[in-house]
C-alpha positions in Angstrom: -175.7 -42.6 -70.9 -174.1 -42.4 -67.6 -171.2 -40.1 -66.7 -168.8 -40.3 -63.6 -168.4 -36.6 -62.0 -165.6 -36.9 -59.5 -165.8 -34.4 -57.2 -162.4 -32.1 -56.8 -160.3 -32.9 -53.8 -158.2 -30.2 -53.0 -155.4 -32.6 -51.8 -155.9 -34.7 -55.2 -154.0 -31.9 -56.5 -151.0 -32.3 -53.5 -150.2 -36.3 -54.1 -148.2 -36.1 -57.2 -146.1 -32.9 -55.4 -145.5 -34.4 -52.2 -144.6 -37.8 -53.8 -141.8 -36.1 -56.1 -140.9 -33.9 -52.8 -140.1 -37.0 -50.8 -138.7 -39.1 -53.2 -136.4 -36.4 -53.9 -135.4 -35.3 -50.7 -135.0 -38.7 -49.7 -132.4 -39.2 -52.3 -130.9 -36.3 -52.0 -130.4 -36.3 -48.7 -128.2 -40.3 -49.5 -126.2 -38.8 -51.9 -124.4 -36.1 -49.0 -124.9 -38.2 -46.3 -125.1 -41.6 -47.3 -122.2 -44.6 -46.9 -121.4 -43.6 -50.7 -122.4 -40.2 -50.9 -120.3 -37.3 -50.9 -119.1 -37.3 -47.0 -118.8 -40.9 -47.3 -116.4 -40.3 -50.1 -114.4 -38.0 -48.2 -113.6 -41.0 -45.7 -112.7 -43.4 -48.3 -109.9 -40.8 -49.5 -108.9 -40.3 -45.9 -108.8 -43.5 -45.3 -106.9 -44.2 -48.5 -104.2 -41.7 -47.9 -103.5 -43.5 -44.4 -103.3 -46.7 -46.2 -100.6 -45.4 -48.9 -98.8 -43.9 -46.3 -98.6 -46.8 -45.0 -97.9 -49.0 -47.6 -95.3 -46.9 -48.2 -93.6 -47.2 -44.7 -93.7 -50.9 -45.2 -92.3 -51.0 -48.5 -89.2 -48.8 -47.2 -88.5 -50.9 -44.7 -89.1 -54.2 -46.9 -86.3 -52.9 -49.6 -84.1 -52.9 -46.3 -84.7 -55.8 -45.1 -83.6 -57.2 -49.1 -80.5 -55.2 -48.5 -79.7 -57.1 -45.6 -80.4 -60.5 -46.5 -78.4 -60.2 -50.0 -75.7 -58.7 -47.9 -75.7 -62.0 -46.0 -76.6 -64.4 -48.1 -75.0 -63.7 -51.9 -72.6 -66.0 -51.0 -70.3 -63.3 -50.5 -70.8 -63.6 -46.6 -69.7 -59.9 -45.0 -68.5 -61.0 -41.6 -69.3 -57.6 -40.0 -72.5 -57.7 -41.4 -73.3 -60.9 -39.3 -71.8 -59.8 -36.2 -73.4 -57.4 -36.1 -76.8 -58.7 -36.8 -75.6 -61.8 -34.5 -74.9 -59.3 -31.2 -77.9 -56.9 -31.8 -80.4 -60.0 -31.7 -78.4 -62.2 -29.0 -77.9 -58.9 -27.4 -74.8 -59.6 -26.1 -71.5 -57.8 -26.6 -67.7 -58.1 -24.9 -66.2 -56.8 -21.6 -63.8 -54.7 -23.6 -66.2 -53.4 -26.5 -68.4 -50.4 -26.6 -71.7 -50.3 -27.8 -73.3 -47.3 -29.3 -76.8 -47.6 -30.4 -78.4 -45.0 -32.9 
């Protein structure tokens, strides 16, 4: 009968180690500084926040804008309101008035 005697390798023992050591390492290393790991997380929110502030900004000045087209088109027609929209965008004014921007 014939028998196979391997002969011990001292870095036989080493392969599995190393393997795991790399493999974990290298995934560890992605999940801090990877595009979805934790720092890349942290710019997301960052960048989110700046967004929101943002949309915020816009949505203030949209519910203004409303204001002032119901105020001139309900049908109830403020003159004021449209002379003054009317001189601020022809930019244009009388001899005798004043104009005090704010």
């Amino acid at each position: 009968m014939w028998t196979k005697h391997h002969k011990k390798r001292k870095f036989g023992r080493l392969t599995l180690p190393v393997i795991t050591v790399a493999f974990l390492s290298y995934f560890g290393y992605h999940s801090v500084h990877g595009e979805f790991g934790l720092r890349g997380m942290e710019e997301f929110e960052r960048q989110r926040v700046e967004r929101q502030a943002r949309v915020d900004v816009l949505v203030r000045q949209r519910q203004i804008l409303e204001k002032e087209v119901a105020l001139m088109s309900d049908g109830s027609l403020e003159r004021d309101m449209l002379d003054e929209k009317a001189r601020s965008y022809l930019n244009m004014s009388r001899a005798d008035e004043i104009v005090i921007f704010h």
